[in-house]
N, C-alpha and C positions, 0 to 999 in steps of 0.2 A: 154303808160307806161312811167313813168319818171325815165329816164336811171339815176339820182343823188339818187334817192331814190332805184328804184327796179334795183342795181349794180351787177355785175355778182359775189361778195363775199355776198349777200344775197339771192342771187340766189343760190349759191352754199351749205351755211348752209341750206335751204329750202329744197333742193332736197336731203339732206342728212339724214331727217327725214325717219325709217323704218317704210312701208305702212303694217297700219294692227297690230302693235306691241300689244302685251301681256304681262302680267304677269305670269306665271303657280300661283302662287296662292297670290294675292296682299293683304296685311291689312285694303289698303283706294280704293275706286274707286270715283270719282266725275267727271262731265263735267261740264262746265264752258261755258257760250254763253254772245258775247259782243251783247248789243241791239244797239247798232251804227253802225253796221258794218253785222253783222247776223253770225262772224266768231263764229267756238267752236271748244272745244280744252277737248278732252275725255284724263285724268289721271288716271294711278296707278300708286301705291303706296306702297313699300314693306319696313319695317322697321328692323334697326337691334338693336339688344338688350341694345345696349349702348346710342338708342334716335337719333341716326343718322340714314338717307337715305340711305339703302343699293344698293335698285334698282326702276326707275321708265321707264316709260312707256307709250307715251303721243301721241296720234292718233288729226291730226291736222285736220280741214276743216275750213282754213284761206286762208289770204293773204297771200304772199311771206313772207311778213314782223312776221307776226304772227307765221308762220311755220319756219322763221329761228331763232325768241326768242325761240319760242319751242323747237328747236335743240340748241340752247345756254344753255338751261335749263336743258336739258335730258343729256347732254355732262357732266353736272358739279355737278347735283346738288347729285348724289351720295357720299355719305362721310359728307355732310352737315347735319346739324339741323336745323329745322324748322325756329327756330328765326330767322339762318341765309338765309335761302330764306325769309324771310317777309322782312327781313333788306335789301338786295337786291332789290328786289318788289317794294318798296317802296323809293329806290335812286334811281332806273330806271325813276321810275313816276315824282321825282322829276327833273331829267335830263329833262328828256321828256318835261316839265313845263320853261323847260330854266331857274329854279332858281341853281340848281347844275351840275356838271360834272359829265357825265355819271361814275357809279362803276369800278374800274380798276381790282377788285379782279378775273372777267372774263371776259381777254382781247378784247373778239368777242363782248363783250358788246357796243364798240365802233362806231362798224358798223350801230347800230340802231340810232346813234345820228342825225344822217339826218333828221329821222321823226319829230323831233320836229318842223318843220313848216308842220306838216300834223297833225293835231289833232286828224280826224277822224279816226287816224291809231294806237293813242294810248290804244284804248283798245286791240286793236288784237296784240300789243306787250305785254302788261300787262297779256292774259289772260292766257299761260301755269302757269305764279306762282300765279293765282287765284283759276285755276285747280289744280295743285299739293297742294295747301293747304286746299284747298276744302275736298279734298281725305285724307287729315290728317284729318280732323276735323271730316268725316264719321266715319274715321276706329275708333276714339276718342268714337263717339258716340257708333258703335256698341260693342264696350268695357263692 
């Protein structure tokens, strides 16, 4: 294990993910599986009337690194709107790519900056906000 990468503050977001979690009754469900890596990342998804994320819900079988984006993502992304998870998502990826500075809007986001000399690692950080939009795009469809 490389102690610069897998640090005991991503150990720590990791093991803070709850095993098993639910929704009682979700709007979106999707899982999400990186083919580089074989990690997945099961989403709900509970909306509230104004278009914002009321409540989610994200069952991880990743890497450390995967399961503590997932806890990064489950911690914040309530009170948000969709665009602003994609908007996120998507400066993550960019961080990760070494052309930008990881997003400051959540702080732990920081922690993941390491991976960017692990490429293979990049999908299993990306995949909780591929899942949680995934499960927006369901709950869209079954509309």
């Amino acid at each position: 294990m490389d102690s610069a990468l897998y640090n005991r503050d991503i150990l720590r977001l990791a093991s803070s993910l709850v095993a098993g979690e639910r929704l009682e009754n979700p709007d979106g469900v999707a899982e999400s599986r990186s083919p580089v890596c074989g990690s997945r990342i099961h989403a709900e998804i509970a909306m509230a009337g104004d278009g914002t994320i009321a409540a989610v819900a994200l069952r991880a079988n990743a890497c450390a690194l995967g399961q503590a984006s997932a806890a990064i993502v489950r911690a914040h992304a309530a009170g948000s709107d969709l665009q602003s998870i994609a908007e996120i998502r998507d400066a993550v990826e960019q961080a990760l790519k070494q052309s930008a500075e990881m997003p400051t809007k959540w702080p732990e986001l920081a922690l993941l900056a390491r991976a960017r000399d692990y490429p293979s690692r990049h999908a299993a950080i990306l995949l909780p906000y591929d899942a949680l939009l995934a499960a927006a795009a369901q709950m869209k469809l079954a509309s």
